[in-house]
C-alpha positions in Angstrom: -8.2 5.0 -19.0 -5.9 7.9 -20.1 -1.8 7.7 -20.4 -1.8 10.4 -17.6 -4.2 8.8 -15.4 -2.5 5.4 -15.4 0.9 7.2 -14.5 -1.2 8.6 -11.6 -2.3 5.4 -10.2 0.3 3.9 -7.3 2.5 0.7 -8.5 0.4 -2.6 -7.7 2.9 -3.7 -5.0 4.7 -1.3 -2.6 6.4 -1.9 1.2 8.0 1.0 3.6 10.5 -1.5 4.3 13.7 0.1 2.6 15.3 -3.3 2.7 12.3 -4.8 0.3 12.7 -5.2 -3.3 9.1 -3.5 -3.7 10.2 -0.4 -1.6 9.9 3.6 -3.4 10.7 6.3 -1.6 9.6 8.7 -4.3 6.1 7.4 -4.9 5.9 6.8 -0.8 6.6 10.8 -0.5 3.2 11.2 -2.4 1.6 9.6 0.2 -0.5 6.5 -0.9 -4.1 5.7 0.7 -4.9 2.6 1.1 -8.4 1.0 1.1 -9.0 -2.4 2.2 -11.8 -4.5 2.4 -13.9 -1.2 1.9 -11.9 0.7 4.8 -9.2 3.6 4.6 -6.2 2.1 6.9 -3.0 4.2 7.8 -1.3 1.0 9.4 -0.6 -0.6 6.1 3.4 -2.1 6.1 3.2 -3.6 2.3 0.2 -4.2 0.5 -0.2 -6.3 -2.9 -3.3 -5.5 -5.1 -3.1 -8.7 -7.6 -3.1 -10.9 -4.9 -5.3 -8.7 -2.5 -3.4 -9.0 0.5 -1.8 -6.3 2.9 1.0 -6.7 5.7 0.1 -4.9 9.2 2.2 -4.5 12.2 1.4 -7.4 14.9 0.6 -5.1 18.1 3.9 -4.1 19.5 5.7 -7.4 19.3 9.0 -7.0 17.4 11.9 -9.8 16.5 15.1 -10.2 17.4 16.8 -7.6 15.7 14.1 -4.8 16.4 11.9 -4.9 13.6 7.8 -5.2 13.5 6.6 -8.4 13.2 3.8 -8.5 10.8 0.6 -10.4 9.6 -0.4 -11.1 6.1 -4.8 -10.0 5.9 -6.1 -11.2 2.9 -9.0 -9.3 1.0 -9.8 -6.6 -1.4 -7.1 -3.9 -1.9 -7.3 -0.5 -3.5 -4.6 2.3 -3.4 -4.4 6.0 -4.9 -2.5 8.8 -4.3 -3.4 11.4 -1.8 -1.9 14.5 -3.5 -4.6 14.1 -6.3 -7.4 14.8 -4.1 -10.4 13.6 -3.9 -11.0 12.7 -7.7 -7.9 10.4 -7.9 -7.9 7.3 -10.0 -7.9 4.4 -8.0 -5.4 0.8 -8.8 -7.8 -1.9 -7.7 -8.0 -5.1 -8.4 -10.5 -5.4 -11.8 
């Protein structure tokens, strides 16, 4: 794989979660697709692609202070960015 498409493939962990340490504002304004276990989702909270896992909100239940409680799915994850079209490198798990 190229130098310029590696810089073009989405970091291997990412969350929408501004507190988490894993968070990126600047690559989430790209807009990241997520694949997993052979589907596109759009409800993806933090995903993981070493250790093939993704966080989803748990229905409308929430905790304490407000925030989405979520569930940990394990299985195969793949990301790319959508403002590559539809010939973007894809990060996956090899």
């Amino acid at each position: 794989m190229s130098d310029e498409q590696q810089t073009d493939l989405p970091p291997d962990h990412l969350s929408i979660d501004p507190r988490s340490k894993h968070f990126d504002a600047e690559k989430l304004q790209r807009g990241v697709a997520i694949r997993f276990k052979g589907r596109v989702r759009t409800d993806i909270e933090e995903y993981s692609i070493p250790e093939s896992w993704v966080r989803v909100q748990a229905g409308k239940t929430v905790d304490r202070k407000g925030r989405p409680l979520t569930i940990k799915l394990n299985g195969p994850v793949e990301a790319w960015y959508e403002d590559l079209g539809e010939d973007a490198p894809v990060n996956k798990k090899d």
